[in-house]
N, C-alpha and C positions, 0 to 999 in steps of 0.2 A: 767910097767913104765907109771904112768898117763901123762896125756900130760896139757899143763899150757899155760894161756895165762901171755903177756908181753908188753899188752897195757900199761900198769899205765907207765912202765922205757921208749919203745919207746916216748910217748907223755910229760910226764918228761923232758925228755932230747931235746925234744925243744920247753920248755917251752907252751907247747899245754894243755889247761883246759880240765878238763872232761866235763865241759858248750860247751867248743868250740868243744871237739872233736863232742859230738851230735849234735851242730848245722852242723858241717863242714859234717858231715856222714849221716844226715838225717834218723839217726836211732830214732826208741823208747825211749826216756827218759829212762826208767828204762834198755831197752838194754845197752845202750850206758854208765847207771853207773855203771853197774854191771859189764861189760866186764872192767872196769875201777878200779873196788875194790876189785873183784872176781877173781884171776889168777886162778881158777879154772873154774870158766866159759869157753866153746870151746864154739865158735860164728859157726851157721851153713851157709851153703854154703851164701844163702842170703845178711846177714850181712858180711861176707868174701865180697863179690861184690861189698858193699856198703862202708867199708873201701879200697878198692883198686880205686872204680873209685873219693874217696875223698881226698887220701893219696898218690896212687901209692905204696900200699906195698904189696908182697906175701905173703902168710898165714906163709911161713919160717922165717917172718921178727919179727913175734910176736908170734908164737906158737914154743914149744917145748918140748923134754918129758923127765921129769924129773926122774933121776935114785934114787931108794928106798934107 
């Protein structure tokens, strides 16, 4: 079961840019649009710290593993 990011729907759904989320996250430009376009992209622990101290969300909030 690969496991998938679910940035694009969380930030979607309230209305959050992929401009905004890098500004709000303080990540890498290309991190922060990748994790954005790529639900296959898994962010490592790092960027996990840097979404939670800008969002308040658990890695369970955006990640999960998708059955074959």
């Amino acid at each position: 079961m690969p496991t998938k990011n679910k940035i694009k729907d969380r930030l979607d759904s309230r209305n959050i840019t992929r401009y905004q989320f890098w500004k709000d996250t303080g990540l890498a430009q290309n991190t922060a649009y990748r994790l954005y376009d790529d639900p296959s992209y898994i962010p490592g622990s790092s960027v996990m710290h840097k979404i939670f101290l800008a969002y308040n969300w658990q890695p369970g909030m955006y990640l999960f593993c998708q059955k074959d």
